[in-house]
C-alpha positions in Angstrom: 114.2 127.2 6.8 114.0 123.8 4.4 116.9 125.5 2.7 119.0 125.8 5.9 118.5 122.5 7.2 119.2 120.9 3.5 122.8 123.0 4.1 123.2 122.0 7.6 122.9 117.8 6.7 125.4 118.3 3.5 127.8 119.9 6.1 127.6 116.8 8.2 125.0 117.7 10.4 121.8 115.2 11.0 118.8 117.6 11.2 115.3 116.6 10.5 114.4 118.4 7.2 110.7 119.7 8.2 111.4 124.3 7.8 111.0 124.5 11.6 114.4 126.2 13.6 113.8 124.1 16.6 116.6 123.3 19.2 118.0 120.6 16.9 118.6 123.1 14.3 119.9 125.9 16.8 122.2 123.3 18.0 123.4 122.2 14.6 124.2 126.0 13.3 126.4 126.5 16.3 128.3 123.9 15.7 128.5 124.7 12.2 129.6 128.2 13.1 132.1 126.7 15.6 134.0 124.5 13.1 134.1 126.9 10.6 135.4 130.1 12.8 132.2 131.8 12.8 131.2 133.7 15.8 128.5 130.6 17.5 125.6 132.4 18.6 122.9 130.0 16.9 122.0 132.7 14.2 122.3 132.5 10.8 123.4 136.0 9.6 125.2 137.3 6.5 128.5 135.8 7.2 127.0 132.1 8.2 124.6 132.3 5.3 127.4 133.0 2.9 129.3 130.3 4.1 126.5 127.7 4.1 125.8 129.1 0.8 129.2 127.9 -0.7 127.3 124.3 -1.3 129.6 122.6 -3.6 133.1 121.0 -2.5 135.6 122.4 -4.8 137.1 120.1 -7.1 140.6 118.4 -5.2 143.7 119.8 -6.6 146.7 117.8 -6.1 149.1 119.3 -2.8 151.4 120.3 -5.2 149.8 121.1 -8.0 151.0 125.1 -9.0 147.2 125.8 -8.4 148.0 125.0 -4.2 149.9 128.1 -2.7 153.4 127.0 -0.9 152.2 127.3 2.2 148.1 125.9 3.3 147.0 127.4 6.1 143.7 128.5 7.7 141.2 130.5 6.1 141.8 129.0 3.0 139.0 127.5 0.8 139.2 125.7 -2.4 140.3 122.4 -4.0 143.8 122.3 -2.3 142.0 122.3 0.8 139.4 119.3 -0.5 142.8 117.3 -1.2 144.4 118.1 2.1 141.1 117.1 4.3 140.6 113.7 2.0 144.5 113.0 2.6 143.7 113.5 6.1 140.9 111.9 6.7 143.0 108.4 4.8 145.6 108.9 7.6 142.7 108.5 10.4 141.2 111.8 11.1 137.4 112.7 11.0 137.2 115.5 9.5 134.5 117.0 7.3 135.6 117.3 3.5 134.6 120.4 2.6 137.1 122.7 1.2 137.5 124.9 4.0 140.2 125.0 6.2 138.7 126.0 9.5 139.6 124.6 13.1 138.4 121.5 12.7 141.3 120.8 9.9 143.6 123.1 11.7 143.2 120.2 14.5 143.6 117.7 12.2 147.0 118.6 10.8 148.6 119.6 14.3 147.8 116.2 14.9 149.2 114.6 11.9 152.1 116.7 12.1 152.7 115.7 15.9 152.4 112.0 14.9 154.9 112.1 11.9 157.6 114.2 13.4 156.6 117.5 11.8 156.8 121.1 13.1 153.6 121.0 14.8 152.2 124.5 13.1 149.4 124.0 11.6 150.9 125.6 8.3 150.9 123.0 5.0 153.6 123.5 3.8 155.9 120.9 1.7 157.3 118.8 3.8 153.4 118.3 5.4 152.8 118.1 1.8 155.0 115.6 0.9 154.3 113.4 4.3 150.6 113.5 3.7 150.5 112.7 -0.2 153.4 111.4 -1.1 154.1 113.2 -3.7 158.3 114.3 -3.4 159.0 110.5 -2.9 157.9 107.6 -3.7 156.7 104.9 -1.0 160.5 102.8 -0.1 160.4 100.5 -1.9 158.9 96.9 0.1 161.3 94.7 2.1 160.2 91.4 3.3 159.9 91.7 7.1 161.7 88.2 8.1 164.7 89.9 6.4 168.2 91.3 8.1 167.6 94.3 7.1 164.0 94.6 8.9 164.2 95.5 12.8 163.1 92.8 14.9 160.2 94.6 16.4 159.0 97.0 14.5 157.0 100.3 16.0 155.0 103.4 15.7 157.5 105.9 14.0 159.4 103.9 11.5 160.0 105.4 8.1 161.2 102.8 5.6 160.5 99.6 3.0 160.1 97.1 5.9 156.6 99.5 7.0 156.1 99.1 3.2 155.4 95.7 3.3 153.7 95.7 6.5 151.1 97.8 4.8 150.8 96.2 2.0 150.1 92.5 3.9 147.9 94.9 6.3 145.8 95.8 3.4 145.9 91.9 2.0 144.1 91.4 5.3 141.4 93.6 4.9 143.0 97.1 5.9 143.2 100.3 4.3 146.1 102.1 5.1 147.7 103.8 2.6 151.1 102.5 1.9 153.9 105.1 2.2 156.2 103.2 4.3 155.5 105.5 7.4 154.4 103.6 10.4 152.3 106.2 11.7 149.0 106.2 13.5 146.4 104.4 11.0 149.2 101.2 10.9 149.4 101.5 14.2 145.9 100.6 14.9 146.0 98.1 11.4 148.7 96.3 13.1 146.4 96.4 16.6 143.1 95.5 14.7 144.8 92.6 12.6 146.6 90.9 16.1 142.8 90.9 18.0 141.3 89.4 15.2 144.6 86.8 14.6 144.9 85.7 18.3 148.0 88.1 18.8 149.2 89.7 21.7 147.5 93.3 20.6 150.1 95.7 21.3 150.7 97.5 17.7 154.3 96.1 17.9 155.4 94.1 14.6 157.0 91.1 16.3 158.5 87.9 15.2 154.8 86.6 15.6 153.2 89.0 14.0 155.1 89.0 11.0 155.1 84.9 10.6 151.3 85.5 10.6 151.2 88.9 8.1 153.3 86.6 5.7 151.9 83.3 5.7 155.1 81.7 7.3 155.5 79.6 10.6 157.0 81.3 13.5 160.8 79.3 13.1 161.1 76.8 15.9 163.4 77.8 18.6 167.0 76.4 18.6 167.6 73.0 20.4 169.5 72.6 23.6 173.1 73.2 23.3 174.9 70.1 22.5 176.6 70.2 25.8 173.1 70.5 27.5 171.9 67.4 25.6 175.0 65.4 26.0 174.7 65.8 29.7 170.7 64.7 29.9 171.8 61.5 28.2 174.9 61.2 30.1 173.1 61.8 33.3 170.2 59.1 32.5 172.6 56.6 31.5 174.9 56.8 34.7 171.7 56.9 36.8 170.0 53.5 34.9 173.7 52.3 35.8 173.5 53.0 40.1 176.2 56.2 40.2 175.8 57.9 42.7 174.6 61.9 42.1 173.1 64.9 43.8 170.3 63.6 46.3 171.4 59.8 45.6 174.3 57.8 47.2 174.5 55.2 44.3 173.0 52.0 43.5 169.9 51.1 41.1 166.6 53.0 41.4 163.4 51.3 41.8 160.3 52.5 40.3 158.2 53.8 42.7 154.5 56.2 41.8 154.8 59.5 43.3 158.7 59.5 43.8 161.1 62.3 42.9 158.1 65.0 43.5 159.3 66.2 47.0 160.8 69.8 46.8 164.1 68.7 45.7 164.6 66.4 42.5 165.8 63.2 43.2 164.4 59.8 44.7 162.1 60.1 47.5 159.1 57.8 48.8 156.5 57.8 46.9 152.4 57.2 47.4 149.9 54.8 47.5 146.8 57.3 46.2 146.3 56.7 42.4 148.1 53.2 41.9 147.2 50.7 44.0 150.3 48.8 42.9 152.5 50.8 43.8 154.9 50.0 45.8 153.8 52.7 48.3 151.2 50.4 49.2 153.1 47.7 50.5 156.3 49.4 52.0 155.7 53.1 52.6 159.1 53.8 53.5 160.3 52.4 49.9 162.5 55.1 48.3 162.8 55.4 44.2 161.2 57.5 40.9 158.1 57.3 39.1 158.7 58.3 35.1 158.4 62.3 35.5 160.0 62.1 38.6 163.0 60.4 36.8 162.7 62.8 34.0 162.8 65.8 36.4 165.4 65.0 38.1 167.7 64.3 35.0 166.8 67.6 33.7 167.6 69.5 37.0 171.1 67.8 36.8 171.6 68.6 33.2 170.7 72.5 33.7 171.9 72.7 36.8 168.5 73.9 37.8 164.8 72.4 38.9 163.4 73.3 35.5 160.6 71.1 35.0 159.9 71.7 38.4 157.7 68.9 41.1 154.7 68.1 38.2 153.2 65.3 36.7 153.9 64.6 33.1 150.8 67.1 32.6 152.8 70.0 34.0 155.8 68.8 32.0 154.9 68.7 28.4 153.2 72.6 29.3 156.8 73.4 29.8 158.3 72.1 26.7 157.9 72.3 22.7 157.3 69.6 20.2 159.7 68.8 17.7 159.5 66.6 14.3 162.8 65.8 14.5 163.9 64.3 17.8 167.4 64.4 19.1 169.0 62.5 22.1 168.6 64.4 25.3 164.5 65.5 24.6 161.7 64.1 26.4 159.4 61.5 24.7 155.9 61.8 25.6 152.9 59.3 25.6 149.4 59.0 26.0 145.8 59.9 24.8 146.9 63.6 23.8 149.2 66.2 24.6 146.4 66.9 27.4 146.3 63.6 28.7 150.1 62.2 29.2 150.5 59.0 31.3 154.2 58.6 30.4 157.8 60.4 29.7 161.0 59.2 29.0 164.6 60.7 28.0 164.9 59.4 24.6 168.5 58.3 23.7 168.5 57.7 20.3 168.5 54.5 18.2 164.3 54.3 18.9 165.1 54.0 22.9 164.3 55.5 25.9 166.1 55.5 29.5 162.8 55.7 31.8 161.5 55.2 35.3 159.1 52.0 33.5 156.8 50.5 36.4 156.3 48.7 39.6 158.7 46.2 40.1 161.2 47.7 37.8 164.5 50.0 37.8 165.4 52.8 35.9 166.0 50.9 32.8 166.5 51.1 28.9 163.3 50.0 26.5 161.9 50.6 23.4 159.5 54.0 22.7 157.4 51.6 21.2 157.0 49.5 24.5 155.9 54.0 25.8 152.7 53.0 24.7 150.6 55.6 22.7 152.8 58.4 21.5 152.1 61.8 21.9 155.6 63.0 20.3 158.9 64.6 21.3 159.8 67.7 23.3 162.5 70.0 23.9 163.3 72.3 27.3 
């Protein structure tokens, strides 16, 4: 009974070694008898004892070696069969390496074969062969995944040098897929594993984010404003600091005034007396004009032709927008404690200036970034 259990635990099983054929031990030879095509009735007879008997794993033999027949398939036991189950237990299945091939690997290669774009059999035969080992063709040679050549998502099912390189990086990280340039399964979940732990959006899709991460580069910044887009931010600020008349305004110079330009259409409006108690709110209520993000806003919504920085503060604003090191006429110029904590925006014009709705007792007017106060930095739509 020792003997049994001692077979049992090298077949995967987790019996208590102590000769006694309790309900542990029942349980364990029926499921031994189940995965290996025995008829599972709990008793260890000739046929269960002779294959509980076969105690040593054979040796692997390579898929292809002339020692493997053609064709794998159930029934058979020997190296070959120690190779295929290790192969296929690297590609993300569970199953026990033993040298037999009983239902359990059966399983195992339907499944593989499903995921890879195989005839779904259950017969290993060379093409399985080759797919699982590797051995008719080399892994494609790696492509860097920023290149041309490299899909811009990449997904579950790709066969080529750009899944090369992902595996390789994967495995850089920590993972242990084996590289053979087939996204298949085990990348799959690498690529899902490696976005949780990165901060990534985990859906096993190789995106431009994914890749800048997998390769140590920075996601590229995204492309400016079109120059026409830009040119008409600055051209809009300047004609409004000069008193044209546009879209919600009849014409004439703005006066700063806290609160103004957040009504549901951009442009000037009155303004409040609730957070600046010098505002002009305070005194004359009816007092039309722009605060700074009110001025920016509505700029912007002429520009695009749409309300895209919408009715925030310069909170909401900057949450809308990215930084850039190398400012351009046209973006917004931010300042402040942080990036969190903005107090001021204005359209920055070049030449270290800005066109901005300034402060009480002021119009839109031009002034330095330096008189913005603290900067926080420069930000494109």
């Amino acid at each position: 009974m020792t003997e049994l259990q001692d077979l049992l635990d090298s077949h995967g099983a987790s019996v208590g070694v102590d000769g006694d054929f309790g309900p542990a031990t029942f349980t364990a030879v029926e499921n031994y008898q189940a995965a290996h095509g025995l008829s599972r009735d709990g008793i260890v007879g000739p046929l269960t004892k002779t294959s509980l008997d076969a105690t040593t794993v054979p040796a692997a033999v390579a898929l292809t070696s002339a020692s493997c027949p053609t064709d794998i398939v159930e029934g058979e036991i020997d190296g070959c069969v120690t190779k295929l189950q290790q192969l296929l237990d690297s590609h993300g299945a569970s199953v026990g390496v033993d040298g037999d091939f009983g239902p359990a690997t059966l399983a195992a290669v339907e499944n593989y074969q499903a995921a890879h774009g195989l005839a779904k059999d259950g017969i290993v035969g060379p093409n399985t062969k080759a797919s699982l080992d590797g051995s008719s063709t080399s892994a494609p040679t790696p492509i860097a995944l920023t290149s041309a050549s490299c899909p811009t998502d990449m997904s579950q099912g790709e066969i080529d040098g750009c899944v090369t390189e992902l595996q390789q990086l994967l495995d850089s990280h920590g993972a242990s897929v084996g590289v053979d340039g087939d996204f298949g399964p085990a990348t799959f979940t690498a690529v899902e594993n490696y976005q949780s732990d990165h901060g990534l959006s985990r859906d096993g899709v190789v995106g431009p984010q994914t890749k800048a991460s997998l390769d140590g580069t920075t996601t590229p910044p995204p492309p400016p404003p079109g120059g026409g887009v830009l040119a008409r931010i600055v051209s809009y600020a300047q004609a409004i600091e000069n008193g044209d008349a546009e879209t919600g305004w009849g014409g004439g110079y703005i006066q700063y005034v806290w609160g103004g330009g957040h009504e549901a259409a951009p442009g000037p409006s009155t303004g409040t007396c609730v957070g600046d108690p010098q505002s002009l709110a305070c005194s004359d209520p009816g007092a039309i004009g722009l605060d700074c993000s009110g001025f920016a806003r509505w700029v912007y919504d002429l520009a695009y032709g749409s309300d895209v920085l919408g009715s925030g503060a310069t909170g909401d604003q900057i949450a809308e927008m990215t930084q850039v090191s190398s400012p351009v006429p046209g973006d917004l110029v931010f300042f402040g404690s942080s990036a969190s904590n903005t107090e001021h925006v204005g359209v920055y014009i070049g030449n270290g200036q800005m066109i901005n709705a300034y402060d009480t007792g002021t119009n839109v007017q031009t002034n330095s970034i330096s008189a913005g106060g603290n900067l926080v930095g420069y930000y494109q739509y």
